[in-house]
C-alpha positions in Angstrom: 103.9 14.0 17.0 101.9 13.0 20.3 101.6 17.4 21.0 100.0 17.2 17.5 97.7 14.6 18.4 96.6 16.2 21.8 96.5 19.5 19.8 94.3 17.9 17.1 92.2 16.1 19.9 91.7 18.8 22.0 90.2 20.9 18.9 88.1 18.4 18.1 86.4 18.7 21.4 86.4 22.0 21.6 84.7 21.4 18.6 82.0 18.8 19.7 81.7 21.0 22.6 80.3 24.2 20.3 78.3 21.5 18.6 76.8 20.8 21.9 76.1 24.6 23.1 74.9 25.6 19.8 72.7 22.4 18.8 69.1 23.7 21.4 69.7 27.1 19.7 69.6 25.6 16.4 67.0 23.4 16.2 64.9 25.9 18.1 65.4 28.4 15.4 64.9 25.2 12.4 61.0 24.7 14.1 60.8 28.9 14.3 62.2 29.9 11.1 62.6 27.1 7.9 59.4 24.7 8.6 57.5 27.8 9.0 58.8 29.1 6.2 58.8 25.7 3.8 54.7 25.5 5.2 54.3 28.6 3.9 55.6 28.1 0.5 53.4 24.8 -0.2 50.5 26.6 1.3 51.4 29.2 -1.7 50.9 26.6 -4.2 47.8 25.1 -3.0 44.4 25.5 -3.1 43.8 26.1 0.6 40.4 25.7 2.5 39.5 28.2 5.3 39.8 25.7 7.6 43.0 24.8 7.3 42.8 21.3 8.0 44.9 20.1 4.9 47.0 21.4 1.9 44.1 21.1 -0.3 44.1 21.0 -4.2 47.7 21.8 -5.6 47.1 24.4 -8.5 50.9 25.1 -9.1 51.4 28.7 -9.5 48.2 29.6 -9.9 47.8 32.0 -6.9 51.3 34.1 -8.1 49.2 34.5 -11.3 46.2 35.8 -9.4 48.6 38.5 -7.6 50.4 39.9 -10.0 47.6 40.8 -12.5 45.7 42.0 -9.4 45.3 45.7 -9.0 44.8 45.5 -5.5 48.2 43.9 -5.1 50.1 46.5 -7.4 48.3 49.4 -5.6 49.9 47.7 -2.5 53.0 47.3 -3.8 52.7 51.1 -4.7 52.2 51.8 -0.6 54.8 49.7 0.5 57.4 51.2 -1.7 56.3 55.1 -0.5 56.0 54.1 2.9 59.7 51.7 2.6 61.4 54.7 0.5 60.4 57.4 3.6 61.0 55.1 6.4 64.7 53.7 5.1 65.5 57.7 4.1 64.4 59.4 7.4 65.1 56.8 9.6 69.0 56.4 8.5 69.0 60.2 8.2 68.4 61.3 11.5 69.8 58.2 13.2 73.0 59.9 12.2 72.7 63.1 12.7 71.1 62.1 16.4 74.4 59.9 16.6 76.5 62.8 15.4 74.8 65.4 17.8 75.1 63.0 20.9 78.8 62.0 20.0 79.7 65.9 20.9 80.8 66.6 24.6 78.1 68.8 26.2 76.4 69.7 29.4 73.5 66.7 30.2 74.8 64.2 27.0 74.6 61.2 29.1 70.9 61.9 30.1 70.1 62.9 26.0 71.8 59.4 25.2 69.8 57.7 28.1 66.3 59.6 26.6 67.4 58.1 22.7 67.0 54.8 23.9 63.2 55.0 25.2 61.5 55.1 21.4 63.9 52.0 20.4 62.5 50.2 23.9 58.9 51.0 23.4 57.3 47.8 21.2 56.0 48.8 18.0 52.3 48.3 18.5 52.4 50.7 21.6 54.4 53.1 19.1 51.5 52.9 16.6 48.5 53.4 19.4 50.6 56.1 21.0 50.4 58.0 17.6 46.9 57.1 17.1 45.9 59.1 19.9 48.2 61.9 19.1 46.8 62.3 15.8 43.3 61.9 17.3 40.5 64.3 15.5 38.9 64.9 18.4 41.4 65.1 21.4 44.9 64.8 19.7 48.2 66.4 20.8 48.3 67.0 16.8 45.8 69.0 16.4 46.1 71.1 19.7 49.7 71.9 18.8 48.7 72.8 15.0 45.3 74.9 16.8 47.8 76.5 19.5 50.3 78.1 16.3 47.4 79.1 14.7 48.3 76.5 11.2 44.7 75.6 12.0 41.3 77.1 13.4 39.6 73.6 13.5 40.7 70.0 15.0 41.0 67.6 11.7 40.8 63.3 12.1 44.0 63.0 10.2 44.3 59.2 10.0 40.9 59.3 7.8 42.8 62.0 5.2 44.1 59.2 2.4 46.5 62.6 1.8 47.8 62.8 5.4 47.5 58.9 6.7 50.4 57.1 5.2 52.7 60.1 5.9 51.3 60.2 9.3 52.5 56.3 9.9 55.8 56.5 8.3 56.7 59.3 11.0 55.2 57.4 13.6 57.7 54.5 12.5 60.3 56.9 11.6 60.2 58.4 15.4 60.9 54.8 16.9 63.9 53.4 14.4 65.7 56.7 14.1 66.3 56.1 17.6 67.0 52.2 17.0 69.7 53.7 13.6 71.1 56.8 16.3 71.7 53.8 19.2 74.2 51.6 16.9 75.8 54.8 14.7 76.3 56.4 18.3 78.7 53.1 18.8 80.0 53.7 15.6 81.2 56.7 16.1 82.5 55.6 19.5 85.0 53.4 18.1 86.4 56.8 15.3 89.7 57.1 16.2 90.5 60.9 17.8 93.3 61.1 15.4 91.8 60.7 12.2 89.7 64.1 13.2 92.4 65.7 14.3 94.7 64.8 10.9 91.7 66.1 8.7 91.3 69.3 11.0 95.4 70.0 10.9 94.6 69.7 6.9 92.3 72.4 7.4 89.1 69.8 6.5 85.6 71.9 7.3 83.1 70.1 9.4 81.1 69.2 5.9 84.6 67.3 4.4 85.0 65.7 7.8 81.9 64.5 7.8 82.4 62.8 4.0 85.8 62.2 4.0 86.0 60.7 7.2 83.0 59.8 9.3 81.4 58.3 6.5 83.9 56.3 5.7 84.5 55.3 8.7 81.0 54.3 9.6 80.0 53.1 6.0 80.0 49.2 7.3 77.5 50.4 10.2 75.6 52.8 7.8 75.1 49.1 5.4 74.2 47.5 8.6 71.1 50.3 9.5 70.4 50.4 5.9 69.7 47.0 5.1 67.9 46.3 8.8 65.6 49.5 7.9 64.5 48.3 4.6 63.6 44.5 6.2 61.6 46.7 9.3 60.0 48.7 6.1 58.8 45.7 4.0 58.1 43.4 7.4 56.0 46.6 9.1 52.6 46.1 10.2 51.6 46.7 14.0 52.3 50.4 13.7 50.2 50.7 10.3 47.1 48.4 11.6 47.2 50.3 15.4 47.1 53.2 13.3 44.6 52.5 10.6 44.4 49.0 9.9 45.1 49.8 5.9 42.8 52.5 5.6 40.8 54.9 4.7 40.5 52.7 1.8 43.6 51.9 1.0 46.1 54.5 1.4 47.9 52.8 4.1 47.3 49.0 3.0 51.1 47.8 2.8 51.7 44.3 1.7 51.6 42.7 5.1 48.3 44.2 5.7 47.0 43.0 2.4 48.5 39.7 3.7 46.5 40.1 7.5 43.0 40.3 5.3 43.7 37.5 2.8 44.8 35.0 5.8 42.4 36.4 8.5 39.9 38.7 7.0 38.5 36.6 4.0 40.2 33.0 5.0 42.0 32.8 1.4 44.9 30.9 3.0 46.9 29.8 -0.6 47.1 33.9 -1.7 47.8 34.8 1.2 50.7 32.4 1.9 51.7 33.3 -1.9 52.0 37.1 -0.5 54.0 36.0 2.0 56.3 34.3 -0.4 56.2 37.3 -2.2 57.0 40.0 0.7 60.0 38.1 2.2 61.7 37.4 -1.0 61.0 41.2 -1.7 62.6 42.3 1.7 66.0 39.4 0.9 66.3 40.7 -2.1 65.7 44.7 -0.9 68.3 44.0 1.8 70.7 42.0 -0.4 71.0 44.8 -3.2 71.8 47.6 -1.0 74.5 45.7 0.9 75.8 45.2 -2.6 75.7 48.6 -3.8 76.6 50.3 -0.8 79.7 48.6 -0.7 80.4 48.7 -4.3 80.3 52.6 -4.1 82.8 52.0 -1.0 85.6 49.9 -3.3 84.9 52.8 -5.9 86.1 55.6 -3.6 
């Protein structure tokens, strides 16, 4: 009886203790994350002056209504789902085969593996200007590569082509996060068990049934993780875009966080703007949420 008491006591300070570490971390991320958050959603439902200084008139729903029988909004929405769709697909594509590639033995791997980890390290807006230059009209790396293979005869400004801008930032963002995707499916792979490989080779598996019957598989709770972190990175994205274009031309590259950027800071209209906001996270939870759900329902099915 007294061990079970001392046993008892002892986890109820162990507990108090966790309470304790965990309770700066907590509250920390309470200010950072929820009243941010909560603000955000009353700001939504309120007519808000461009000052700022107070909630102003509450008009219920009434800025939801504006946005969804807005063009402009449906036109981004349009953007965000191209530029979401080739970002989540690319990204996740070659993140794995990069991880599959560097998971081989050969001569200089350890300096390849070092090299995949500069994109992932570089911040996003330095990503985006990098990429500006490249694609530069005048002086780009673009062009003078497309000049030197004779594709071209003249330099072209790219990022004013509504044809070639959007694509031009989804590969900008796809360069950086494959690398982010090939870093954690690289671990993934780490952790296959030689065995399994060797079983499916003995079975005389090719490397294509390897791949599905067994990588795959194997990495599918890694391949959920990437997935779902891609789309929030696709719906959340905007320093690449705005370093890049800032929406335009027009608005070929206006995703919803950019319309979001010109309704808080551009024209001051804080209530829509907050509403987007409402709008855009719930669209990323929910983005996130159904492809954890059908990824792993398509695992229970196999």
């Amino acid at each position: 009886m007294t061990t079970t008491l001392r046993k008892s006591s002892l986890a109820r300070a162990d507990a108090w203790f966790g309470v304790k570490m965990t309770s700066v971390a907590a509250i920390s991320m309470a200010v950072l994350l929820i009243v941010p958050s909560v603000l955000t959603v009353i700001y939504s439902l309120h007519d808000v002056p461009a000052s700022g200084v107070s909630f102003g008139e509450f008009i219920g729903l009434e800025n939801y209504r504006v946005i969804f029988t807005s063009k402009v909004f449906w036109r981004s929405v349009e953007v965000t789902m191209i530029f979401t769709g080739g970002f989540v697909i690319f990204s996740t594509g070659i993140g794995l085969a990069m991880a599959l590639l560097l998971n081989q033995n050969f001569i200089g791997r350890g300096f390849a593996r070092g090299l995949l980890i500069i994109p992932w390290a570089t911040p996003w807006l330095v990503i985006g200007i990098l990429w500006k230059w490249y694609a530069d009209g005048s002086v780009g790396g673009l062009n003078a590569l497309l000049v030197g293979l004779g594709i071209t005869s003249e330099y072209k400004n790219f990022l004013s082509d509504p044809n070639w801008a959007l694509t031009l930032t989804i590969v900008a963002a796809v360069w950086r996060q494959a690398s982010f995707a090939g870093i954690l499916l690289l671990a993934g792979l780490q952790s296959l068990p030689g065995e399994l490989n060797e079983a499916a080779e003995l079975d005389g598996a090719n490397a294509w049934q390897r791949l599905r019957h067994v990588i795959i598989p194997w990495l599918r709770p890694m391949l959920v993780t990437v997935t779902v972190l891609n789309i929030i990175y696709a719906f959340l994205q905007f320093d690449v875009i705005f370093a890049m274009t800032q929406g335009g031309p027009g608005d070929a590259t206006q995703v919803l966080s950019i319309l979001i950027y010109r309704q808080l800071f551009v024209v001051t209209q804080i209530g829509l703007g907050s509403a987007l906001a409402v709008v855009l996270g719930a669209a990323a939870l929910i983005g996130g949420l159904a492809t954890v759900k059908i990824l792993y329902r398509g695992a229970s099915a196999t």
